[in-house]
C-alpha positions, -999 to 999 in steps of 0.1 A, spaced: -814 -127 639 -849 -108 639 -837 -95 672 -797 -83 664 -821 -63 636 -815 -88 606 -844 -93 581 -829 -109 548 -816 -148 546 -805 -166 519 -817 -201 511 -801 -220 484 -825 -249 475 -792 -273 477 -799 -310 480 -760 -319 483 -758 -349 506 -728 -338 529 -740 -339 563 -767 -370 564 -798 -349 570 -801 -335 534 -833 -350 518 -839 -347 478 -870 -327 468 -879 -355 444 -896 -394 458 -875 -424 458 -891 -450 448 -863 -479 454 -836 -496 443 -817 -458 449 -838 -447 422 -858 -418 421 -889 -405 400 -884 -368 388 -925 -363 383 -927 -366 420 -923 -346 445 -905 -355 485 -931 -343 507 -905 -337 533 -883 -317 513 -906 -293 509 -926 -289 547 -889 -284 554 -889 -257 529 -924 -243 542 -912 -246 578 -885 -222 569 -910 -196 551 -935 -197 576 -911 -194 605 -893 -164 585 -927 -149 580 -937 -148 618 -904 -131 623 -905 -110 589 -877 -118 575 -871 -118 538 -862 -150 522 -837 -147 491 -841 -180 475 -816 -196 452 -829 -221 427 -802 -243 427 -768 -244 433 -745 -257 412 -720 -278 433 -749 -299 438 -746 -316 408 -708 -316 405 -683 -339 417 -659 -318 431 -633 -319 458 -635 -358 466 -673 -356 464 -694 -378 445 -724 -361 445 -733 -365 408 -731 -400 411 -760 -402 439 -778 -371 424 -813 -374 413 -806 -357 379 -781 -385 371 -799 -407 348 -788 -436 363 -803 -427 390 -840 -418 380 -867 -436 361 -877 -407 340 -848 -408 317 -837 -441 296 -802 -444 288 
């Protein structure tokens, strides 16, 4: 990209599970459960890979919080039901 002249990439922080790489930026700690106080270390050298890599080149990195479809299900999806945020799904929140 650096070389066709490009400098600007955006980068969604998206966690969607739709191609069986994705990794969630928060632990699991078992049972499909997952513990919102904690971070997934690989989630985030992922994410530093991507800065550092983007620096050497200097390109700019828009980054996008969130995205909404990853906490929708949508389209046949079920990504709610898997997601972190799901209290089902977390031990930080008590139903």
């Amino acid at each position: 990209m650096a070389g066709a002249g490009g400098n600007v990439i955006r980068n969604t922080m998206s966690d969607r599970k739709d191609k069986g790489f994705e990794v969630y930026p928060f632990r699991a700690v078992g049972g499909g459960k997952y513990d919102l106080e904690r971070w997934n270390e690989d989630y985030w050298n992922r994410f530093e890979r991507l800065l550092r890599a983007t620096a050497k080149r200097r390109i700019f990195v828009q980054i996008e919080i969130w995205d909404r479809f990853d906490d929708t299900d949508s389209g046949g999806s079920d990504r709610w039901q898997i997601h972190p945020y799901n209290p089902k799904n977390n031990v930080n929140y008590q139903l």
